[in-house]
N, C-alpha and C positions, 0 to 999 in steps of 0.2 A: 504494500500500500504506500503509494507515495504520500508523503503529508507536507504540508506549505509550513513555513516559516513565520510566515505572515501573510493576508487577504486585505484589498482593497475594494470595499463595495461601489456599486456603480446603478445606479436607477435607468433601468435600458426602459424608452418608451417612443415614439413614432419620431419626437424632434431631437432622442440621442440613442440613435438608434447603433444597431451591432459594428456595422461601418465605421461609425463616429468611434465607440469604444475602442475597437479595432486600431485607430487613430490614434488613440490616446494611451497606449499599451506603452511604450517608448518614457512616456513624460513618469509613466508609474514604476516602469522598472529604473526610472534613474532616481526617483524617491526613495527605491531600496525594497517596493512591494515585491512581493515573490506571488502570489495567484491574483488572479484579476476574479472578483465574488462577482457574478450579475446576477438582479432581481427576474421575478419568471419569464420566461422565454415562449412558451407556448402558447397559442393560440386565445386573445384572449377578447373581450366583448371587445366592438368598436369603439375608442376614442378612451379606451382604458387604458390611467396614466401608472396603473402600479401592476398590472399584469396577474393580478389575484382572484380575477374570473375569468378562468380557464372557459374557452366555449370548444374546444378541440385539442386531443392529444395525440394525432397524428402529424404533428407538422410544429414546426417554429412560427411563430407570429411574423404574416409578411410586412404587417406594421413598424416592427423591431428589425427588420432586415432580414428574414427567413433564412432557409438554410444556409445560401448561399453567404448571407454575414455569418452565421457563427461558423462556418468552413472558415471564412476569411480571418475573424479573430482569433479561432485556435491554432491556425497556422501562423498570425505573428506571434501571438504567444510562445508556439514553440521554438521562433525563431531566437525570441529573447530569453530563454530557458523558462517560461513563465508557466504556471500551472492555472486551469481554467475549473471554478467555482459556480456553482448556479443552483439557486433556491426551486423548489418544486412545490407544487401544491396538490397533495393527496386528499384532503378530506373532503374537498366541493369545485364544485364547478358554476359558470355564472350564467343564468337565465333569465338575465332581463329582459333580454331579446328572446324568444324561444327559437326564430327563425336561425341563430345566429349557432346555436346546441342544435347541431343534429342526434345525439341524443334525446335529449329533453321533447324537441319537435315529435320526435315518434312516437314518443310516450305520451304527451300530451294528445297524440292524434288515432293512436293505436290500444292506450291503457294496457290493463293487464296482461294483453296480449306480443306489446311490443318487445322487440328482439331485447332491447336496452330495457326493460323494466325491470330488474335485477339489479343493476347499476345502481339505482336508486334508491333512497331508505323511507318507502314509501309505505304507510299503513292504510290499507286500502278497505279495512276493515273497522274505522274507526266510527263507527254509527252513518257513515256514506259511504257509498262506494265510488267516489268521483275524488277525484285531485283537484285539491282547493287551492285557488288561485288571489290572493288577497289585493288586489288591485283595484277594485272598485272606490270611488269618494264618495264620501260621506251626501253630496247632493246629488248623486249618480243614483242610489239606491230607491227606487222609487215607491216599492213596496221590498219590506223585509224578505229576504230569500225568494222576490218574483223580480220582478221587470227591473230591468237595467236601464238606463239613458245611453243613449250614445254607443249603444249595440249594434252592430250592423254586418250584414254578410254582402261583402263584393267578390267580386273577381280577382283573384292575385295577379297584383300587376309585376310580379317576379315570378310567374309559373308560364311558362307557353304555353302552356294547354288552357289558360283561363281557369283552372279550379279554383274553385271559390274557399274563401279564408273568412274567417270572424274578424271582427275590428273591432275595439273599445279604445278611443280617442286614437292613438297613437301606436296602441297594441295590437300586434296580428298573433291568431290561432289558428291553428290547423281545422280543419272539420273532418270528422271520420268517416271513413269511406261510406257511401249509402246514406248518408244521418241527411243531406238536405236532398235527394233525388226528388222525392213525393213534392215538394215545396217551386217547383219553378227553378229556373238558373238566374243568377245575374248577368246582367248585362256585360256583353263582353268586354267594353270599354271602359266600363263601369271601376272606379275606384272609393279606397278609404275616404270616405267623409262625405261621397255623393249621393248617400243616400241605400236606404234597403231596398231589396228586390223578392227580398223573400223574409218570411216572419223569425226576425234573428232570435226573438224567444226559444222560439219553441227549436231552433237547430241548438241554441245553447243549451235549452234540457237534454237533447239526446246525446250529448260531448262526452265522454272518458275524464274531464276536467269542468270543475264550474266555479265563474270567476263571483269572487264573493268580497264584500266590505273588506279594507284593511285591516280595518281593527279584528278581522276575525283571527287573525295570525297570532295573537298573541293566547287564544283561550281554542281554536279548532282546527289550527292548522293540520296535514296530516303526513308531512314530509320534515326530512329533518335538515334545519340549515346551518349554517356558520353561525352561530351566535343565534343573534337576534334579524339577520339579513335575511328577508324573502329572500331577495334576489340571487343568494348563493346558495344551492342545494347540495347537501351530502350526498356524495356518492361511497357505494361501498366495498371499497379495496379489499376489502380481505377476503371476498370471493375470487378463487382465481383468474376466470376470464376476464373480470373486471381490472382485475392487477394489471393481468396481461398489456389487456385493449390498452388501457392508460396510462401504462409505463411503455407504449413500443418505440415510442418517438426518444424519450430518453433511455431506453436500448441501444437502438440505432448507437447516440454518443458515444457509447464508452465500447461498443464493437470499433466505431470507426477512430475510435482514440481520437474524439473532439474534447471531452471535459474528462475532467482526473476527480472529482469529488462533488458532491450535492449537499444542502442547507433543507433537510422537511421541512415545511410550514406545520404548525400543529397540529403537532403527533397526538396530544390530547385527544384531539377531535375524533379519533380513529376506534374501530373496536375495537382491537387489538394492535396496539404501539410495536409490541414485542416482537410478534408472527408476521408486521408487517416489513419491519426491519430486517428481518430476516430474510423476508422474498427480495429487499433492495439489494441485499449483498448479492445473493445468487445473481439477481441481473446483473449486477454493476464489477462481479468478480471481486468482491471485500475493499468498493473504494474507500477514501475517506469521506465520511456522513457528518452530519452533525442534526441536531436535534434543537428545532424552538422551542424549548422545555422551561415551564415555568418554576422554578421551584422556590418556596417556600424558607426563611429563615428554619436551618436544622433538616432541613429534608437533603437527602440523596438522590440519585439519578438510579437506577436500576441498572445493577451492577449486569445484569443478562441481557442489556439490549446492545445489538453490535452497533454501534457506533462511539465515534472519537469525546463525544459528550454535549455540551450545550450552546447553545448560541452564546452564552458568556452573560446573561443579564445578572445571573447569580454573584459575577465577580465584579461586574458596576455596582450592584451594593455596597459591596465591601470598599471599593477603592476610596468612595463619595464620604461611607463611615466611619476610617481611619483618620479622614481630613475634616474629622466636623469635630469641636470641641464639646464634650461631654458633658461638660459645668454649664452649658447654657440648658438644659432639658428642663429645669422647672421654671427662669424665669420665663423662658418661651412658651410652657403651658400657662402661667398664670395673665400671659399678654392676651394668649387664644381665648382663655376664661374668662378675662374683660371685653376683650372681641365680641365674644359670643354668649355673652350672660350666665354662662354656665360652663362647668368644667364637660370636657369633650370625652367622652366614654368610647375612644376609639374599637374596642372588641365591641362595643353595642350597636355602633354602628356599623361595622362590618355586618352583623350577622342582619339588622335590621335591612340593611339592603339588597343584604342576599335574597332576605326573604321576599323581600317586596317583589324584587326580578325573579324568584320562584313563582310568587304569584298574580305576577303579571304578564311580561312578553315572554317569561317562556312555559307557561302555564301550559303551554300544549304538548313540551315537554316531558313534563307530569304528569299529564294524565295519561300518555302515552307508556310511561314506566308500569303508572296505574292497574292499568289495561293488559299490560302485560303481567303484572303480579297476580290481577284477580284471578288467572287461569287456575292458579293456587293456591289463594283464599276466596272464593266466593262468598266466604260470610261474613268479611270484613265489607263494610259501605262505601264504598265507592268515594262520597267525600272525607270519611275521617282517612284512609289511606293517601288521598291528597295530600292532606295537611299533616302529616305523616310525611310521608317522603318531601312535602316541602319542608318541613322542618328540620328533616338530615341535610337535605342540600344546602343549606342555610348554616348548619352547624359544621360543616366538613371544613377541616382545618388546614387542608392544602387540596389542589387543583383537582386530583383524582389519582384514587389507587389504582392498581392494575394486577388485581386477586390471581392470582393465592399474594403478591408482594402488595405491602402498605394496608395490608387488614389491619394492622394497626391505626390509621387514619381512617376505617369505619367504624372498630371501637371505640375511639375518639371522641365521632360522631355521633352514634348512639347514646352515647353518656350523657355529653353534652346536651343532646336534643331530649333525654328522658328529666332530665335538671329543669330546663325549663316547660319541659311540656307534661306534668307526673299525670295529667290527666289522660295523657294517650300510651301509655303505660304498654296497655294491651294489645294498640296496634303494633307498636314497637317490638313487641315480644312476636307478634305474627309474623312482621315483618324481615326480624333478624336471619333467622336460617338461611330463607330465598335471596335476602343480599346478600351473605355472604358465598353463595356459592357460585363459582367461578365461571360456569359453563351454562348459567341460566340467562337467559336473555332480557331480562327484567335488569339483573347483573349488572351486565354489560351495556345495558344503557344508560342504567343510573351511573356508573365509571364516567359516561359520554355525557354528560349532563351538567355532572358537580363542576368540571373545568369553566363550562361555560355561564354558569352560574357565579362562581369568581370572578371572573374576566367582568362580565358585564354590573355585578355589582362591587365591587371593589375597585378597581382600575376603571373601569368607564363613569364611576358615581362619587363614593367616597375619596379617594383622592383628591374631589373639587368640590370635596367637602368640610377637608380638613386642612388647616393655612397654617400650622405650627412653624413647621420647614419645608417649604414644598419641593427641596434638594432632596428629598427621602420619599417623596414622593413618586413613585418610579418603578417603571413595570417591573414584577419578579422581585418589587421592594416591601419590608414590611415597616411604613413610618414612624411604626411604634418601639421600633430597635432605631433608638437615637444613633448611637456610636458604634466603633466595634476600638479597641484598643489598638497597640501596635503590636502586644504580645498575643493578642488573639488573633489578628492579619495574618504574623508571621505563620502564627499556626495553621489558620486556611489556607495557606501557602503552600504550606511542606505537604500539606494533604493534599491540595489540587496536585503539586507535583506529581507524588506516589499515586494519586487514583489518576489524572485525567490531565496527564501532560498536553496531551495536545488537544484539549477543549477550546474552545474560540473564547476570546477573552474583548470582549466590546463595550464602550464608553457612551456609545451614540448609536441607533439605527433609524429608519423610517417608522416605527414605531413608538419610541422615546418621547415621554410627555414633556421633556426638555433637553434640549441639547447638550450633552456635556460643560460647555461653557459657561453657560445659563446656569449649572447646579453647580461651576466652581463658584461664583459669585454669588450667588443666594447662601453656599454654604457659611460666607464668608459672616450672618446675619449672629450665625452661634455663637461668633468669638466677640460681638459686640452688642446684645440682646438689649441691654440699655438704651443704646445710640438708637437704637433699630425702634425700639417701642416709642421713643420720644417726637422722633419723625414719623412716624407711620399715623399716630394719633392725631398727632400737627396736622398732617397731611388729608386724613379723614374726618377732622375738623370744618377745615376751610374748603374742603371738596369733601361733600356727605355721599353717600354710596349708600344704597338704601339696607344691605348687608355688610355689616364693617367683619366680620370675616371673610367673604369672599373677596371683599376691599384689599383686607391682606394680601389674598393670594394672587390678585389682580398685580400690585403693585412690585411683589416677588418677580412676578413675569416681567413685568417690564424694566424694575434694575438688571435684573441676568442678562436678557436680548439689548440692551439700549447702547446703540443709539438703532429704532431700527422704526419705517414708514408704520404713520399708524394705522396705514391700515390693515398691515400685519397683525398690531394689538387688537383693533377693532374685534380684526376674525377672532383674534385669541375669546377675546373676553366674550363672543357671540358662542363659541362652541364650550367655553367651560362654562357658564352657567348653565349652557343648556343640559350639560353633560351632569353635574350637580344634579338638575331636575327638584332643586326645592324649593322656588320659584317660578320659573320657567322654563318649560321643556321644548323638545323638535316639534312633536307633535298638538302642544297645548299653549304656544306663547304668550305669554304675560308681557304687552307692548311698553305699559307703563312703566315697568323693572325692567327692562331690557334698555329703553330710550336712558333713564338711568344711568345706569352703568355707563352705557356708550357715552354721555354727558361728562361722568369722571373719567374718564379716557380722553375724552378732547382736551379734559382741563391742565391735565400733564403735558399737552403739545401748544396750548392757547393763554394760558391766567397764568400772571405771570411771578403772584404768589403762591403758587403751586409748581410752577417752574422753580423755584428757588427754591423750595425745600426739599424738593426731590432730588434736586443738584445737588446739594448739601449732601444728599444721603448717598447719590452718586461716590459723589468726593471719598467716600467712606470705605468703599468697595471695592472699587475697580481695581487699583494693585496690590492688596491683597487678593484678590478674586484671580487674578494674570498668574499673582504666586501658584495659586489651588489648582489653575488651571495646568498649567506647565506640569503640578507635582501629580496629576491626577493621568496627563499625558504621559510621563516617565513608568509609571508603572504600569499603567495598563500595556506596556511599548517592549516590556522584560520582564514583566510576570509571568509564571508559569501558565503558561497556554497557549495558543494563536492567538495575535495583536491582528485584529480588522481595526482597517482605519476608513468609518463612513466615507463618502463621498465629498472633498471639501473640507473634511475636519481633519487635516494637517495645516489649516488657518483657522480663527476662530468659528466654534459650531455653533451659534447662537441663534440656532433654532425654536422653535417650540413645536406644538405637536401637530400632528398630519392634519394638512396636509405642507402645512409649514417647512415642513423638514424636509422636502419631495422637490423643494423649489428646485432649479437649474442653479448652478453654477460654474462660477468664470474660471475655468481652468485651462486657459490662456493667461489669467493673470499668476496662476500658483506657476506655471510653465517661468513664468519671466522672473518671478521672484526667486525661485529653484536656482535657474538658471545662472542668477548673480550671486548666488551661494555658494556651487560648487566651482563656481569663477574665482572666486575669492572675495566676495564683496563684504561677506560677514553679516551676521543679524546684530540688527539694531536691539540696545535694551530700554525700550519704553511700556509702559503700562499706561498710559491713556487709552480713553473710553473709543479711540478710532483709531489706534495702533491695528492693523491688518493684523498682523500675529503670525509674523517671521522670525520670533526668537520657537516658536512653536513649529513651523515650519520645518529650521534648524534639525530641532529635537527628536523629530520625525524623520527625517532624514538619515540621521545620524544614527538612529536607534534599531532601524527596521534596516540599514543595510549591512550594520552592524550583526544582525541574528540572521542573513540572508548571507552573507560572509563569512563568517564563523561560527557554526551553530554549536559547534563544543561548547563556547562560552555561556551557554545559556541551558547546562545540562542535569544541573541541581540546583537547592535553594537551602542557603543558608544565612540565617541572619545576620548580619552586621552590628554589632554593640556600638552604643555613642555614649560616653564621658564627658560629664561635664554639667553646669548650671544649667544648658538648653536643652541638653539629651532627650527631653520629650518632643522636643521642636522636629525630628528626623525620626524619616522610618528607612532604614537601608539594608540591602541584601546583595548578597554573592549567588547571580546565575550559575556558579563553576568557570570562571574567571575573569566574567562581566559583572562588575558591583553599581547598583542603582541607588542614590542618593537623593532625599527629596525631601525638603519641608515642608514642613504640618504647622496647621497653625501660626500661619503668621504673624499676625497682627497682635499674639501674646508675644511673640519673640521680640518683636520690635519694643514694646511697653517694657520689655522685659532688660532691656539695653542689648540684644543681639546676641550671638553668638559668643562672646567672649572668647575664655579659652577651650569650648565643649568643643573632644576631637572624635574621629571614629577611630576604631580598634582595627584597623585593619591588616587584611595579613602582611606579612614583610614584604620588602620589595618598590620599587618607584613607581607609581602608578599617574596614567594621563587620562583627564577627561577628555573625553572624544568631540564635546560643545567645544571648548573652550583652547583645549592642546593644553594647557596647564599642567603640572606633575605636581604631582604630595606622596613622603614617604610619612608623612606625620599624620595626614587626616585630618589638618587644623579647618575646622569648617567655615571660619571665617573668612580664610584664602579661597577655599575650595570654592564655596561657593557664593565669592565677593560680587560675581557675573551674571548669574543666574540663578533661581532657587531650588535647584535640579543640576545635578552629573551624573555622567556616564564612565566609570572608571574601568579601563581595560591596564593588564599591569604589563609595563614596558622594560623592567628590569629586575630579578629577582634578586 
């Protein structure tokens, strides 16, 4: 198995496309990246910018540059020794278009009968025997469960033969063969919007599918999707043909020796993670995998799934939590308890909003698990086992088990859930056996279920609910584990090493509710929690925000990104509140709380006593924040793992969340900057709020060609001792005889009068940092790192 050194992701989409990547292969191998990562490749809806609705797995997306690009980018890839990475998406496929899935199309037009309806995780027996289609508006419905508006059967004007298609606004459906013959033909000229020719009722009662209200998705949906997305439906790989069919195109690759390794998308999603991984390897010959695996503070990766380990969100944790100061966790709770009138019961609300998204969008879900369990309780009622099984998935303390492994997280569960629920005592006792047993199909959906019942209430809700540090707020984070020490890093160190050397170790992705940079600079709030509460008040004073908690985490946003157009923040503050949903949601907005908010957004860019205080608070951050960033970039860069370096973020990432983070970038400008690097031109050391961030640049460089170079030096992990008055201020470690240097906390060093005489202990010998060319036999960290708040020491004389 070949394994990469390091990965550069790349957002391949119609305006950067394989070609362009192709292009850009040269500017990344002289960075020092050893694989070029790309986002999905396959075929995917029209005008889709993230390639995660898959509508065909026979082919590359001609969009992204089809085959003919990735022949072309794997060949300069190999030309530059470079190894070629590419995310896949096993769990669904996108049918927003149904026309667009020829799957989906047949099945929608053939039902239980179509060749593809297997494919599918379709319950066809759920008190209808029709696939529900939740597409209808709410003034479209004319009568409950009768007459549609805006129904209509034309002529397909994409068919030659003229067969006629259902229309609803904008949406085309198949009609099954015979269902309108008795009814007349449409005209043959005839198109979407001109009108019926025939009674679209009654051909829409006799359809394999019936399009029904939106809102029915959430309580009678009968197919199972991504989350909460209609529009992505599960498909189900762990049937073989289904594998087959949908892996043949990424077959084809690794036959023709195009890509050397693949990124799942969530594995969660899957019946079986384990058995599916398994069939990867067979295809792929044991390449290198990795897994978007959420895990949990304390949780493990299952040690029997073949692959290299996780996309690395586990290890942005840790990096963000060794650089936050630990002594700020009470004033910062009692700032949030003024904030928000009350002390914040973050377990309460975790589970409080599990449950809510238990019994809301995905209520259909549950009663799907239900339906399956009743086969074997039928004297259990139908709704106390709802609230039953919504109350485990509500109480489940990490994403999902994968039985006979993590029955300990449905013990967990159970207990949990009997604590507070002692009145369903009973059902829980019914319930226990048939969950835990591993080959029941009730099982193995409630597995599929618990994940997305996390995701959607924690990460999509509470997170933009709670404003303490929104640096810890972060997928695969738990914000209730403030810190982590240096002596507990080093220890998840020496363990990543020994279990999962070559795990992907990532700072920033397309998913990341903030950029890397954004959470050095918000971290930076812990080391000065006073400053931070005095301005934030002031701030929320003279600009009222009708939520002075989300005011908080509004304002977080916009020190970390700033300086940056607002109408960046706008979008920000329009999807996190919505995202919140305790005010105003997607589907139910509150104009008067929204216009709001948007009001104190303008006022950070408009009043110019609100400019001023914010500046102030600016003034506060920003170089420390550069420091955070730099030391946040060193280690993620020579930690034990793969170092991905997102897209851009070897300049500042100051992102926020998707589709924020998706943006294009100028990589003609990192080209020009690079370029007078390795010329000699040297990085500048500034911390100002519009320094580009080429001492970052530098680091990157310098770091990744370093392990792309010599990867001996990066082949264990042993800590580094530091002596002295500041020795809290450094967290440092020996790769095997690359040593990484980086401070923590700065803004206590500085208050502290600096580094003095605190040295490192390091082993004998003259050693040069690789930023800088400087040599220390001593360690004095005031020389060391007089330059930068970050070295890279490689030892040049023994």
């Amino acid at each position: 198995m070949r394994i990469p050194t390091s990965t550069y992701r790349l957002q391949i989409t119609a305006d950067f496309d394989l070609a362009e990547a192709s292009r850009r292969l040269a500017y990344l191998h002289r960075l020092g990246v050893d694989w070029v990562y790309l986002s999905p490749l396959l075929a995917a809806e029209e005008g889709s910018e993230h390639g995660y609705d898959v509508v065909a797995h026979d082919h590359v997306d001609d969009a992204r540059g089809g085959a003919e690009g990735l022949a072309r980018l794997s060949s300069e890839a190999r030309r530059l020794g470079m190894g070629v990475l590419v995310d896949i998406v096993p769990n669904h496929v996108g049918v927003a278009t149904p026309r667009q899935d020829p799957w989906w199309w047949d099945v929608l037009k053939n039902g239980r009968s179509s060749e593809h309806a297997a494919a599918f995780d379709v319950d066809w027996n759920a008190g209808h025997d029709r696939l529900q289609i939740p597409v209808v508006g709410d003034d479209d419905q004319l009568v409950e469960g009768g007459a549609i508006a805006h129904l209509e059967v034309v002529a397909d004007p994409d068919d030659p033969d003229g067969q006629p298609v259902l229309t609803y606004h904008d949406h085309v459906y198949p009609i099954a063969p015979g269902t309108a013959d008795d009814l007349g033909a449409p005209l043959p000229d005839s198109g979407p919007g001109e009108g019926p020719v025939v009674d679209a009722e009654v051909v829409h009662g006799r359809q394999h599918y019936e399009l029904v209200g939106w809102r029915h998705a959430d309580d009678a949906l009968n197919y199972r999707r991504f989350f909460a997305v209609n529009t992505l439906a599960a498909v189900r790989v762990e049937e073989p043909e289904v594998f087959a069919e949908t892996h043949a195109e990424i077959g084809r690759w690794f036959r023709e020796g195009l890509v050397d390794g693949l990124r799942v998308d969530h594995p969660d999603g899957l019946r079986d993670p384990q058995r599916y991984l398994d069939d990867l390897a067979e295809l792929t010959g044991g390449a290198y995998v990795l897994v978007e695996k959420i895990l949990e503070h304390g949780e493990d990766l299952p040690r029997s799934w073949r692959t290299a380990g996780t996309t690395g969100y586990d290890v942005l944790g840790a990096i963000d939590r060794v650089l936050t100061d630990p002594a700020a966790e009470q004033p910062l709770d009692e700032l949030e308890t003024t904030l928000r009138g009350a002390p914040v019961d973050w377990g309460g609300m975790v589970h409080d909003r599990k449950r809510e998204v238990a019994d809301t969008i995905l209520r259909s879900e549950v009663k799907r698990i239900v339906r399956d369990l009743r086969r074997h309780l039928p004297v259990v009622p139908a709704y106390r086992a709802e609230d039953a099984v919504a109350e485990l998935l509500a109480c489940f303390p990490v994403y999902r088990s994968y039985l006979p492994e993590g029955r300990e997280h449905l013990d967990a569960a159970f207990a949990a859930a009997r604590a507070r629920r002692p009145e369903l005592g009973p059902v829980f006792d019914a319930l226990e056996p048939w969950l835990f047993d591993p080959d029941l199909a009730a099982a193995k959906r409630f597995q599929q279920t618990s994940g997305m019942v996390m995701a959607k209430g924690v990460e999509d809700c509470a997170f933009y609910r709670w404003s303490r540090l929104t640096s810890l707020n972060e997928v695969g984070g738990d914000p209730a584990v403030f810190a982590v020490s240096v002596a507990e890093f080093h220890a998840a160190m020496a363990r990543r090493e020994a279990e999962w050397p070559h795990a992907m170790t990532t700072t920033s992705t397309h998913d990341t509710k903030r950029g890397e940079d954004v959470r050095a600079r918000i971290g930076v709030l812990a080391e000065i929690p006073e400053v931070w509460a005095g301005h934030l008040v002031e701030l929320l004073t003279i600009n009222p925000v009708p939520d002075r908690g989300f005011g908080g985490l509004l304002v977080q946003a916009a020190l970390g990104a700033w300086p940056l157009p607002r109408e960046r923040l706008h979008a920000y503050a329009e999807k996190a509140m919505r995202e919140a949903g305790d005010h105003t949601t997607w589907t139910d907005v509150d104009a008067d709380y929204e216009a709001a908010v948007h009001r104190f957004v303008d006022a950070l860019y408009d009043e110019e006593p609100v400019r001023a205080v914010f500046a102030e608070l600016l003034a506060h951050v920003v170089a420390p924040g550069w420091s955070n960033a730099l030391a946040a970039k060193l280690l993620a860069l020579t930690m034990p793992g793969v170092p991905d370096v997102y897209q851009g973020s070897e300049l500042w990432e100051q992102s926020l969340v998707d589709p924020d983070n998706r943006r294009p970038i100028d990589l003609d400008r990192r080209e020009e900057l690079l370029a007078a690097l390795v010329d000699g031109a040297g990085a500048p050391l500034t911390a100002s709020a519009d320094d580009p961030g080429v001492a970052k640049l530098l680091l990157t460089h310098r770091a990744l060609t370093l392990r792309r170079e010599r990867p001996e030096l990066f082949s264990s992990y042993t800590p580094v001792r530091a002596v002295g008055p500041a020795a809290d201020h450094v967290v440092a470690y020996d790769r095997g005889g690359a040593i990484a240097v980086a401070t923590r906390l700065p803004v206590g060093l500085v208050g502290a009068g600096g580094w003095r005489d605190t040295r490192l202990d390091l082993p004998s010998g003259r050693w040069r940092d690789e930023l800088t060319g400087a040599e220390t036999t001593t360690g004095q960290l005031g020389c060391l790192l007089a330059t930068y708040p970050v070295a890279l020491l490689v030892r040049v004389q023994k």
